[in-house]
C-alpha positions in Angstrom: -32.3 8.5 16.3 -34.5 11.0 14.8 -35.0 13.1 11.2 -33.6 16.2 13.0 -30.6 14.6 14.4 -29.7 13.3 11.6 -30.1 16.3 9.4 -28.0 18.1 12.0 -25.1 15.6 11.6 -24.9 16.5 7.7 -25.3 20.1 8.2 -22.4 20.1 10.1 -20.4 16.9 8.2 -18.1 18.8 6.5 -16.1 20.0 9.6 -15.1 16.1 9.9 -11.7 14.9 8.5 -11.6 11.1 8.2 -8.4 9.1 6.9 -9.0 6.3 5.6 -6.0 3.2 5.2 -6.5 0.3 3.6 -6.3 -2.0 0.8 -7.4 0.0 -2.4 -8.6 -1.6 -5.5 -10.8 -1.1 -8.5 -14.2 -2.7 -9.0 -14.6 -3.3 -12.9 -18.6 -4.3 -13.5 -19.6 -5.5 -17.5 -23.5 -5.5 -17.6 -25.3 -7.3 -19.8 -27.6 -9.8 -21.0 -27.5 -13.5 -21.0 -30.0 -15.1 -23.4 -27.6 -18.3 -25.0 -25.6 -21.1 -24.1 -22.0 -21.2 -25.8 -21.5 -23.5 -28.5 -18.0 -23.4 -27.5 -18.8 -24.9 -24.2 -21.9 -25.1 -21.7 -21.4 -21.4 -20.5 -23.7 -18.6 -21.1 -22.5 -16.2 -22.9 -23.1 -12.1 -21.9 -23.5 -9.6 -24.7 -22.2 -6.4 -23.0 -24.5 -3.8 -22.9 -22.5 -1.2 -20.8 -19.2 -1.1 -18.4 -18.4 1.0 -15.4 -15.3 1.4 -13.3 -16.0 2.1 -9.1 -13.5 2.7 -6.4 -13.4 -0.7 -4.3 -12.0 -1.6 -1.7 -11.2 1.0 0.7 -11.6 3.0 -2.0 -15.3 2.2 -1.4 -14.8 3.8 2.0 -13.9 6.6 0.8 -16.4 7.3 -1.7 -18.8 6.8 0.9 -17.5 8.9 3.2 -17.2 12.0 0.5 -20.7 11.4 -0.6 -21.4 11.7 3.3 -19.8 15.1 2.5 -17.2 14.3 5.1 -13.5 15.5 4.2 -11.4 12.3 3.2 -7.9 11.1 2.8 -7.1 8.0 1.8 -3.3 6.1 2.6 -2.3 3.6 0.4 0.2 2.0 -1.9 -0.8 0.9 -5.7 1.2 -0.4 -8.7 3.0 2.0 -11.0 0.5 0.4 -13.8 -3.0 1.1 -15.7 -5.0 -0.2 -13.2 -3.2 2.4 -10.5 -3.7 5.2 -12.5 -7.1 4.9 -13.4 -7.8 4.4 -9.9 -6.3 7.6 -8.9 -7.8 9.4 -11.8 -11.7 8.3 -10.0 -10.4 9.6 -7.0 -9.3 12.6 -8.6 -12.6 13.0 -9.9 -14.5 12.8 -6.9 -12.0 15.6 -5.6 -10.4 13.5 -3.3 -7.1 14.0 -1.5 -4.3 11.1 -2.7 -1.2 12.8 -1.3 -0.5 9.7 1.2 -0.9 7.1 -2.3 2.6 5.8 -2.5 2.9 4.0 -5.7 5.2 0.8 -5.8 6.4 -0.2 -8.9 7.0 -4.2 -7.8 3.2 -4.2 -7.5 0.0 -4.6 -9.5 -2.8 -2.4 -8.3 -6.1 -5.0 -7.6 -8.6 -4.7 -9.9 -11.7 -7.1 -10.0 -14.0 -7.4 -12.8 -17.8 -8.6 -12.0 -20.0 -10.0 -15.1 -23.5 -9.2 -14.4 -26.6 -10.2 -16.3 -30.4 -10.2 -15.0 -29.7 -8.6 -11.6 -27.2 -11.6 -11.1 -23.1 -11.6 -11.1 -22.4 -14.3 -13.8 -18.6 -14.4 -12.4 -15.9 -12.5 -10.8 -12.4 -12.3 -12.3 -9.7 -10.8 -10.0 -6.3 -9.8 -10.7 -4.6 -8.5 -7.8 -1.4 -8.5 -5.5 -2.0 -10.1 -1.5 2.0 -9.7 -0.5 3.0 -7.4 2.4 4.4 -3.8 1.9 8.2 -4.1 1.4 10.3 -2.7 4.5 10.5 0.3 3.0 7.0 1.3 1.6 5.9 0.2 4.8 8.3 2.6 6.3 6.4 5.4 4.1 3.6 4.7 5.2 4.6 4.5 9.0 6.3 7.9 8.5 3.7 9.6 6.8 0.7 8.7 9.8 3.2 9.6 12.3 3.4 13.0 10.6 -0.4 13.7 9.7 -2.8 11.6 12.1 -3.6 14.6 14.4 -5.2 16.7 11.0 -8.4 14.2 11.1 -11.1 13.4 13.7 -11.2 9.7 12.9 -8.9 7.1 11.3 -10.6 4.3 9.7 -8.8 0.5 8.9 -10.1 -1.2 6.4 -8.6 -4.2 5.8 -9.1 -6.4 2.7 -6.1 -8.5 3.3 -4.3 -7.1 0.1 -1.3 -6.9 2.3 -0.8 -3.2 3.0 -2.6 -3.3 6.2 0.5 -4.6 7.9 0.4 -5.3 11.4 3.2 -2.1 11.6 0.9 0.2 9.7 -1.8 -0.7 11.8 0.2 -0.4 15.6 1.5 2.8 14.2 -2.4 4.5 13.1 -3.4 3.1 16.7 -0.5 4.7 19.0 -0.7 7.7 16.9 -4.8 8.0 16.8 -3.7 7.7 20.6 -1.8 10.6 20.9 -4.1 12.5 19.2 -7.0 11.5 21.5 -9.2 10.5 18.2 -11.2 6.9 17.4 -9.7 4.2 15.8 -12.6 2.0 13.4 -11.1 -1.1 11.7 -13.2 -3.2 9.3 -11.4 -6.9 9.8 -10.0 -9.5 7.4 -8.2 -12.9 8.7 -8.4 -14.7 12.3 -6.0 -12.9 14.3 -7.6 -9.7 15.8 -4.4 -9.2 17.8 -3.2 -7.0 15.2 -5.7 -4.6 15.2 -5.0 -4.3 19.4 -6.2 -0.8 20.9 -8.5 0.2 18.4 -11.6 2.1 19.3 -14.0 -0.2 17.5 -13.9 -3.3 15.0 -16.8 -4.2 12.4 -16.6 -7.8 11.8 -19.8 -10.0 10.1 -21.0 -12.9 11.9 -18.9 -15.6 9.7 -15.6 -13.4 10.8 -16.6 -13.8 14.3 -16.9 -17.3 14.5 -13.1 -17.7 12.6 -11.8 -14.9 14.9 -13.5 -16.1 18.1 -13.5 -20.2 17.8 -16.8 -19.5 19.0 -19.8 -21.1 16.6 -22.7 -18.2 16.8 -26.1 -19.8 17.3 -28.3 -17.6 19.9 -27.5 -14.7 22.0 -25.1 -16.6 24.1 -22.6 -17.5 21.9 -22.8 -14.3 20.5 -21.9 -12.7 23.8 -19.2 -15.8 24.0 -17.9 -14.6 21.0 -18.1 -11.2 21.5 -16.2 -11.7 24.6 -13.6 -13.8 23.2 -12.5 -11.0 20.2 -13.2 -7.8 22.8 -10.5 -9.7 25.5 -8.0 -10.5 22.7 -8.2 -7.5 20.9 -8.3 -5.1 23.8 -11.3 -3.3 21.9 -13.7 -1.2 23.7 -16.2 -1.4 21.7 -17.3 -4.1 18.5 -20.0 -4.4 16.8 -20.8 -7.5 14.8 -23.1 -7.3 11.7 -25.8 -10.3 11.4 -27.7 -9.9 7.5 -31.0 -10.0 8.3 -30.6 -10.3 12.0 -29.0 -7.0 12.0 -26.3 -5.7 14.0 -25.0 -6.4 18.0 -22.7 -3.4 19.6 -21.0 -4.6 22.3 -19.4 -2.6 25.1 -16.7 -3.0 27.6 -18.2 -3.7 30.8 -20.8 -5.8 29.5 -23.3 -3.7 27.8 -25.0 -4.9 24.5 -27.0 -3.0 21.8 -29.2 -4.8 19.6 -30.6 -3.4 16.4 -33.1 -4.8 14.3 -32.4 -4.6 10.4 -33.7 -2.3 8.0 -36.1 -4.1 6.6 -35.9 -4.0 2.5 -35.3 -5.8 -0.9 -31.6 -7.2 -0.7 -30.1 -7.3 -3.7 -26.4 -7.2 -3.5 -24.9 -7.3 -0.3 -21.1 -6.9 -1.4 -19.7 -2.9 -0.5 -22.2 -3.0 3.0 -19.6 -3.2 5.4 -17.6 -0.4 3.5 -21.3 1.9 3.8 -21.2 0.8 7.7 -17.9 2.0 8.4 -18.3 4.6 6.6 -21.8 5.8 8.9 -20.0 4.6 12.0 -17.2 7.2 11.2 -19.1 10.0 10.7 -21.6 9.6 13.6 -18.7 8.9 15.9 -16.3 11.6 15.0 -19.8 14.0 14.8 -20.2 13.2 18.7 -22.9 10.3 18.9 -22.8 7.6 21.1 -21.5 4.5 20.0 -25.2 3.1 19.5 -26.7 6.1 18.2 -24.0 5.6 15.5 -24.7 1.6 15.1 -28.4 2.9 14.1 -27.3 5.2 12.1 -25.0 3.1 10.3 -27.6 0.0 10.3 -29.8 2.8 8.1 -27.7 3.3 5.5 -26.5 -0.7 5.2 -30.5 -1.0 4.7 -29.8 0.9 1.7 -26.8 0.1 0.5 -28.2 -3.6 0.1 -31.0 -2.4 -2.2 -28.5 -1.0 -4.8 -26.2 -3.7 -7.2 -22.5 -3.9 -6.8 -20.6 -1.0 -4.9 -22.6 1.4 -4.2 -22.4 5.0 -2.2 -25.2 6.4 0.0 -26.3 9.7 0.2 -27.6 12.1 3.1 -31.0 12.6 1.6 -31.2 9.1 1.1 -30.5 8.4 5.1 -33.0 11.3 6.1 -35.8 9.5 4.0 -35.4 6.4 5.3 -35.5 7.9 9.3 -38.3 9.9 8.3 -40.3 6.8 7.3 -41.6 6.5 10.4 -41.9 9.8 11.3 -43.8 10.7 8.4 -45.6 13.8 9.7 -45.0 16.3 12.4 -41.2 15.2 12.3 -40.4 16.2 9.1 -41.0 19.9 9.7 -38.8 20.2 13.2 -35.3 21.5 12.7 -32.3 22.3 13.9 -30.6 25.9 13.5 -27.6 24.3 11.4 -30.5 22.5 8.7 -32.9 25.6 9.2 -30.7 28.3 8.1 -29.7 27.2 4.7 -33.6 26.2 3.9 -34.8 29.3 5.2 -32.6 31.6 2.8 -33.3 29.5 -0.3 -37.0 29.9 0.8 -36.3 34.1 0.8 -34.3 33.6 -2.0 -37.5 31.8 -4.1 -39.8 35.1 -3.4 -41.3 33.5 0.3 -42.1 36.2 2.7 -41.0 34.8 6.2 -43.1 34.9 9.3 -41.1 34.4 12.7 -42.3 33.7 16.0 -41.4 32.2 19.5 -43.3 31.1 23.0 -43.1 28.2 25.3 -46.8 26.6 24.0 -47.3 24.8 27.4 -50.3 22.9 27.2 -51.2 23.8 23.8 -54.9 25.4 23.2 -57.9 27.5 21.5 -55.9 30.7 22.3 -52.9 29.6 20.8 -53.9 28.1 17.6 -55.8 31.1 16.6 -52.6 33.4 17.2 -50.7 31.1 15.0 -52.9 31.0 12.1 -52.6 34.9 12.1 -49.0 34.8 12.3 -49.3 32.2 9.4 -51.6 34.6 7.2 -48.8 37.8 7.1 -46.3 35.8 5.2 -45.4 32.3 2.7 -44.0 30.6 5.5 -44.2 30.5 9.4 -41.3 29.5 11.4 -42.0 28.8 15.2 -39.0 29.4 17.9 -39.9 26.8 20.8 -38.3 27.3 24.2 -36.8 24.5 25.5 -37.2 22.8 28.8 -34.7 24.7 30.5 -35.3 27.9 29.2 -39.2 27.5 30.0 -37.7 26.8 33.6 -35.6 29.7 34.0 -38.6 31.9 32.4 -41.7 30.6 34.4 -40.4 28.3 37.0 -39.1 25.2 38.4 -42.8 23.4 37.5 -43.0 24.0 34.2 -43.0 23.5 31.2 -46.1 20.8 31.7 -45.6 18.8 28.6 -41.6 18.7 27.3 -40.3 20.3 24.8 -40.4 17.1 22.2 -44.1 17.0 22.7 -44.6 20.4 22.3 -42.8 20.4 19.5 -45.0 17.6 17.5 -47.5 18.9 18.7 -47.0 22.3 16.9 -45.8 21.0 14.1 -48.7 19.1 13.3 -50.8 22.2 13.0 -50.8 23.0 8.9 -50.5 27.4 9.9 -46.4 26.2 11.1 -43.9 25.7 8.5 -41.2 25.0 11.0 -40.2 24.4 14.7 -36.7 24.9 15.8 -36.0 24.9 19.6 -34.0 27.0 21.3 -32.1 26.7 24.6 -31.3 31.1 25.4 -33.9 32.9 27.4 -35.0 35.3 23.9 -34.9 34.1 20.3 -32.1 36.9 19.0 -30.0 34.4 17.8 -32.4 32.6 15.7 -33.7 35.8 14.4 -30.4 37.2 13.5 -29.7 34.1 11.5 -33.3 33.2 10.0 -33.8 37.3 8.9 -37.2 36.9 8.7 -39.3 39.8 7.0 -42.0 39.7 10.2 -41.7 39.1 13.8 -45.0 38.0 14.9 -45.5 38.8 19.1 -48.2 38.7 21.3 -50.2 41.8 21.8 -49.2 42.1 24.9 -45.7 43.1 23.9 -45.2 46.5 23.3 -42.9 47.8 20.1 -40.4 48.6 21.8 -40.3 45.4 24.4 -39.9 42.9 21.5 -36.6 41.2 21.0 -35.1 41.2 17.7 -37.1 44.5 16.8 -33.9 46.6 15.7 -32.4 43.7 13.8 -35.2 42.8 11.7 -35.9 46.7 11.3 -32.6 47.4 10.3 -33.0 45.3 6.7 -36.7 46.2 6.2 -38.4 43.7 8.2 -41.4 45.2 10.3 -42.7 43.9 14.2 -46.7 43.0 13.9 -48.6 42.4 17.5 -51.0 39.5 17.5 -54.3 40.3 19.9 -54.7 36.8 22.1 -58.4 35.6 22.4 -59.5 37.2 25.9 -59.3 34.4 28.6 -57.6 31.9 27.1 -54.1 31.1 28.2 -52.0 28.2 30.4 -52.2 29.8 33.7 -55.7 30.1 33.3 -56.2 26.6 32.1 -53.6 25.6 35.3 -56.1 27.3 37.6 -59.2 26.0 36.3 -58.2 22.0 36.4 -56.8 22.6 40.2 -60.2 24.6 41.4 -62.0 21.7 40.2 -60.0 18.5 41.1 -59.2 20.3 44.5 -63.2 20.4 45.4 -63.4 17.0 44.2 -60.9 15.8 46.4 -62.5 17.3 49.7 
């Protein structure tokens, strides 16, 4: 997984509809400081210094998938009382859509309240309901899956044994995710992983995995054991069981197993994790990763959600830093179409002339580097169209390109006179030109006016054309011919 990748994925993340059902509840944090013992009794006591109200939960879900920029839904029931109200007023004001929150008079919406003082909870008070939906709430809900499951991409479980996770809701978001050909996720609560049957993936820790498995995890086999056991049960294709600082296992029908390192960084409160995992998993699956690519992706922003106290959302920027740590360079400046576009216009927008230009940069040298900085020097900003592999193929032959188009592309971007690379898969660069609009196309001066694509189209809003003269004798072919005139004599 890669910075442009993952840029591409939020470009594009608000085309994903995600409902999310689940045990909803508020988290109630009082921070403040702890500097005396009681007289009352050997407790400390906490001055208050400030109070906050999150969504917990699968309300925590939620917010993490909005601040994904994902569109959300959330099914649920919640008390006719306080707590339920102020619950739907924070997802009000996160612009969230409520219309499947069934409110049930006989029950009190959960709220739990953390005291925290020097980076530390102090205690947690919870005041909740854990009894199943009555018949007919559960009916509600039942109906209203049935009725809307095929409007989202992905369905996500998350279960914190509050009781409206019944195993009816659950059979009835599985057979109807069926239907509609769309992935199942289920965050786990209890022993008995026969309920969540036919789901696409579940996202148990290792201390679930043990209770749901019978299996105690202590090296790579038992984890497989246990991996085995809840995957056979379950009828799951896919599970992936979260290890703290071992980091996460993805397991695959038919034997396959992913391991992923963890995100190395300062832990400092672990609880709202799994939420920010399910969350990543959604997006990247319903977005069209693979199963792993999604694990990393989710293992990324679980590296960050530990570093934050209490429940805590993670944001796209914050996921493309952390990829881009270690690809701190030449990475950072190749892009996508979807992540291009938008940057480019604010760029015009600012006052920044645009310079475009495209080639295949086979074995990159002298000649090029000094047509580039050229290009550079008529504009603010130079954006480089890269032919891909295929279209290098289709344009010069079955043997080239020599060096693939990821190389090429670092390669390029490394060199300060290019702004940005984007790569390109059609034979001429008229689609990227007609959505960049840049104010010069930059070509070869071996191109005549009239032979350069994307000539009327800048034209036509006041752009201009301006032919680069190549340094005499320097170019691929040539550089091709030298190296086989001399290793050829060598070899006879």
């Amino acid at each position: 997984m890669d910075r442009t990748t993952v840029e591409t994925l939020f470009a594009k993340i608000g085309a994903i509809r995600c409902l999310v059902i689940g045990d909803l509840m508020l988290d109630e944090y009082l921070w403040g400081r702890a500097d005396r013992i009681s007289p009352e009794a050997p407790v400390q006591v906490v001055d208050v210094i400030r109070e906050e109200l999150r969504l917990g939960g699968a309300g925590n879900v939620v917010h993490n998938l909005a601040a994904l920029g994902a569109q959300v839904s959330v099914c649920s029931v919640v008390g006719d009382d306080q707590n339920g109200r102020e619950l739907l007023g924070q997802f009000s004001h996160h612009q969230i859509d409520t219309s499947a929150v069934f409110q049930d008079p006989e029950r009190r919406t959960s709220r739990k309240t953390r005291v925290v003082a020097a980076h530390q909870q102090i205690v947690r008070i919870d005041r909740e309901s854990r009894d199943a939906l009555p018949e007919n709430v559960e009916q509600q809900l039942c109906g209203w899956i049935a009725g809307h499951a095929r409007e989202y991409s992905v369905i996500v479980l998350s279960d914190y044994n509050k009781g409206v996770l019944t195993p009816a809701v659950i059979a009835s978001a599985v057979a109807e995710a069926a239907v509609a050909g769309i992935p199942v996720l289920g965050d786990p609560k209890g022993t008995d992983y026969t309920r969540y049957a036919g789901a696409t993936l579940l996202t148990p820790n290792r201390k679930e995995a043990e209770a749901a498995s019978g299996v105690a995890i202590t090296d790579a086999a038992t984890l497989a054991q246990a991996a085995g056991a809840i995957m056979c049960t379950a009828g799951l294709q896919h599970l992936l069981i979260t290890r703290s600082e071992e980091g996460m296992s993805l397991f695959t029908q038919g034997g396959d197993v992913v391991n992923i390192p963890t995100v190395a960084r300062e832990v400092f409160d672990v609880s709202g994790a799994g939420d920010t995992v399910l969350a990543a998993l959604a997006v990247g699956i319903a977005s069209g990763f693979s199963m792993a690519e999604a694990a990393r992706l989710a293992n990324v922003a679980a590296g960050i959600a530990v570093g934050k106290l209490g429940t805590s959302i993670v944001t796209p920027q914050e996921i493309i830093d952390a990829v881009s740590l270690s690809h701190k360079d030449s990475h950072a400046k190749i892009k996508s179409i979807e992540v291009l576009s938008p940057l480019i216009a604010a760029e015009r927008n600012r006052g920044k002339r645009i310079v475009f230009t495209n080639g295949c940069f086979d074995l990159l040298h002298f000649g090029h580097v000094k047509y580039l900085q050229k290009a550079r020097s008529l504009g603010d900003l130079l954006v480089l169209g890269l032919n891909s592999d295929a279209s290098v193929r289709r344009l010069k032959g079955a043997k080239r390109p020599l060096i693939d188009q990821d190389e090429r592309a670092h390669l390029l971007a490394a060199l300060d006179c290019i702004d940005y690379v984007v790569i390109f898969d059609e034979d001429t660069p008229l689609e990227l030109i007609t959505a960049l609009k840049p104010h010069i196309l930059a070509k070869g001066g071996d191109y005549s006016l009239d032979g350069v694509v994307g000539r009327e189209i800048v034209e036509s809003y006041g752009g201009r054309v301006e032919l680069i003269t190549f340094v005499d004798g320097k170019s691929t072919t040539n550089i091709i011919e030298r190296v086989l005139e001399l290793y050829s004599t060598e070899q006879r």
